[in-house]
Backbone bond lengths (Angstrom), bond angles and torsions (degrees), N, CA, C in turn:
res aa  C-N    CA-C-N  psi(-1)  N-CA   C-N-CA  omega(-1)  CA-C   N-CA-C  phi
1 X - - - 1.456 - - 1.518 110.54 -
2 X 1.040 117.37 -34.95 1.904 116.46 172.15 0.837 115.98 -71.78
3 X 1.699 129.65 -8.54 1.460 113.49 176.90 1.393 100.07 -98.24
4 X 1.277 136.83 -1.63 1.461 152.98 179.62 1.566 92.81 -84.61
5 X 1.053 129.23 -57.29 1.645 132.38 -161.75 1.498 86.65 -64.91
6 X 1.724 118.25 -67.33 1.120 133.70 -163.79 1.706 101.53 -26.74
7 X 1.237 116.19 -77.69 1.533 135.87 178.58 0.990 95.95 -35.20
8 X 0.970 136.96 -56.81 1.752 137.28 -128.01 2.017 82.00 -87.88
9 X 1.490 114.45 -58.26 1.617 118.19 175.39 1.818 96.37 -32.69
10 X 1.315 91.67 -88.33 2.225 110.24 -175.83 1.812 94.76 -19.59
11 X 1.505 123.82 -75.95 1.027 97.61 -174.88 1.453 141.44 -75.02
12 X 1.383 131.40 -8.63 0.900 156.53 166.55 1.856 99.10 -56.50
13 X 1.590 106.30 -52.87 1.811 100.38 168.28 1.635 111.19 -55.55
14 X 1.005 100.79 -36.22 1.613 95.30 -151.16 1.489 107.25 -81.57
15 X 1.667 122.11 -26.53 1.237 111.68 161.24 1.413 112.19 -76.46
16 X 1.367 137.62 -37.28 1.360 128.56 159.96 1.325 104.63 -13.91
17 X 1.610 106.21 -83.63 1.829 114.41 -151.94 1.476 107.60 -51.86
18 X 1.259 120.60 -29.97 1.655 134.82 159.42 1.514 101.15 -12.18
19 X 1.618 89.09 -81.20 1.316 93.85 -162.37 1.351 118.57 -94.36
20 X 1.578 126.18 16.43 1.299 114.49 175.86 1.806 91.60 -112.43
21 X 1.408 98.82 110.79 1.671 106.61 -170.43 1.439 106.94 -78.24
22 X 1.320 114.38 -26.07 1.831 108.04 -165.60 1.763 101.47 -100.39
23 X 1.509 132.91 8.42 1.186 129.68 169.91 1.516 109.72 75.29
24 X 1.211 103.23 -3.83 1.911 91.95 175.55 1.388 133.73 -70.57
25 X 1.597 106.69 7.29 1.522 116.61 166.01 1.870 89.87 88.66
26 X 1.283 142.29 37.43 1.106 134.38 -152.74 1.677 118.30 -174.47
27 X 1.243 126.90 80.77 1.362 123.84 -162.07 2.092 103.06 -86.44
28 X 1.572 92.86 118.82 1.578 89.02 166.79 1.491 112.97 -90.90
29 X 1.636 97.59 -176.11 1.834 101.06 -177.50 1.735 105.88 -69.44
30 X 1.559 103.89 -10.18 1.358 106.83 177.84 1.566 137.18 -52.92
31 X 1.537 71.37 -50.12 1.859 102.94 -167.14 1.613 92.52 -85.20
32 X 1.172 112.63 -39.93 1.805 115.90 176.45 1.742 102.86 -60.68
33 X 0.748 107.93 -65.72 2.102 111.93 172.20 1.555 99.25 -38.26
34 X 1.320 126.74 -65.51 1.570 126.67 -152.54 1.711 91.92 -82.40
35 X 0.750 144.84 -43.34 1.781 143.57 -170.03 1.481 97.41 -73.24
36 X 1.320 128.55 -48.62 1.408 138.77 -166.17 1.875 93.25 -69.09
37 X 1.490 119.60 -33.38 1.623 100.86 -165.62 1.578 83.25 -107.17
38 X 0.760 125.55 -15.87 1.982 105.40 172.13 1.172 97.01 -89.09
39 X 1.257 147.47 20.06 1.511 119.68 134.88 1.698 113.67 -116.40
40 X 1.380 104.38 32.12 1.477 111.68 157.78 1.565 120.07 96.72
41 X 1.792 101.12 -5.73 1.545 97.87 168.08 1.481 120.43 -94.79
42 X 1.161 113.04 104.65 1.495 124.60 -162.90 1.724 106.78 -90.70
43 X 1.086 113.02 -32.85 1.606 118.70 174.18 1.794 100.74 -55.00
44 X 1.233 136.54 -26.99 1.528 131.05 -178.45 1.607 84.92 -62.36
45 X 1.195 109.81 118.95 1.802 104.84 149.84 1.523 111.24 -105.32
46 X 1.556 120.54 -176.20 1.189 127.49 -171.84 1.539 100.69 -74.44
47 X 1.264 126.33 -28.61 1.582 110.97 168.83 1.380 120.72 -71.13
48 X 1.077 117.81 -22.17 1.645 125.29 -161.61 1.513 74.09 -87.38
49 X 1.406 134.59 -73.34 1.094 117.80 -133.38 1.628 109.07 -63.44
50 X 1.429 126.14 -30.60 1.210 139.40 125.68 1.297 110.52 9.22
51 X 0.986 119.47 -91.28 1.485 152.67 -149.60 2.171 93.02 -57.48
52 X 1.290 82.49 -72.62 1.597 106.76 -167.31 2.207 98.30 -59.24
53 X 1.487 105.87 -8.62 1.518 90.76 -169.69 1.799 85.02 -108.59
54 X 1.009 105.40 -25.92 1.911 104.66 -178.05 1.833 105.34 -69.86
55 X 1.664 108.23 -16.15 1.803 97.61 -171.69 1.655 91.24 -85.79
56 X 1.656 123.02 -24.54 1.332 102.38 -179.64 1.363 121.62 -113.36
57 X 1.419 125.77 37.54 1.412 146.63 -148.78 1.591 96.39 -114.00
58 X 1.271 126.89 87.32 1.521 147.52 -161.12 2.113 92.15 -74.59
59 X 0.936 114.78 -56.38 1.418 114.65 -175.65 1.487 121.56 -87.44
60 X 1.248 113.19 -9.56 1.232 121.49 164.16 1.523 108.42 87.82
61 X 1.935 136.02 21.36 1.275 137.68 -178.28 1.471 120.61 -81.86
62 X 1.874 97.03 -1.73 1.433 100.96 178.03 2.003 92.03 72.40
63 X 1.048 153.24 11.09 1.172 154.95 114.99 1.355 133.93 -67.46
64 X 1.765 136.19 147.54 1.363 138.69 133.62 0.983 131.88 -62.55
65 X 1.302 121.03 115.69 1.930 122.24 160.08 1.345 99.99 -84.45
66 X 1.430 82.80 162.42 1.970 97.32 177.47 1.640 97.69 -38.27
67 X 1.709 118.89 -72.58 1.291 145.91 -166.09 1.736 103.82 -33.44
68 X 1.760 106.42 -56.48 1.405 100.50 172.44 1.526 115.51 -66.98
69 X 1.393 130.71 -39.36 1.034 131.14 -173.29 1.404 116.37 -68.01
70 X 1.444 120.35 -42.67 1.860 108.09 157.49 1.182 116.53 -85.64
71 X 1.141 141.75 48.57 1.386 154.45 172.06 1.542 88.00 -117.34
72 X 1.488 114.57 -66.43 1.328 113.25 179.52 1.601 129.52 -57.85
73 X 1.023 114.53 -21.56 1.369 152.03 -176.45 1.780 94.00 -71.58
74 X 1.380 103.96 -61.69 1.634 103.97 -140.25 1.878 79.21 -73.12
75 X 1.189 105.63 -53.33 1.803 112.32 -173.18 1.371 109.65 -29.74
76 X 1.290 115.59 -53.70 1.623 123.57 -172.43 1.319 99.43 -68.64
77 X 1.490 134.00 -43.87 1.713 127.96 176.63 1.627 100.39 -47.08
78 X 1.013 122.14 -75.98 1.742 132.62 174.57 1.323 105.68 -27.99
79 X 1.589 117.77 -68.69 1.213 102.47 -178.63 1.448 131.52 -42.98
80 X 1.224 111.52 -56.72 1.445 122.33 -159.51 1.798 110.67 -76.12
């Protein structure tokens, strides 16, 4: 089971770093808008993307950390 968790961390980084383009450990609604339409989902606008980073934004900076972002991550695995 830890090498299952293990993975599940690794990929959970690796789509992170995706979308945090400037390396500051920190994804804005920016970098979430511009990553989201270069791979072809154009319906994300700059408010949504907003929107969608403030429902999983644990400290309230209007940013993602890794921590919020596989938190958010892991929820949607469960869900679906």
């Amino acid at each position: 089971m830890g090498d299952t968790a293990e993975t599940g961390i690794e990929a959970a980084r690796r789509v992170f770093d995706r979308f945090d383009l400037n390396g500051d450990g920190l994804i804005t609604a920016a970098e979430f808008h511009q990553v989201m339409s270069e791979l072809g989902d154009h319906h994300i606008t700059a408010g949504l993307a907003q929107t969608l980073i403030d429902q999983h934004d644990g400290n309230g900076d209007g940013l993602l950390s890794f921590e919020e972002f596989r938190l958010a991550r892991q929820k949607a695995v469960t869900m679906a």
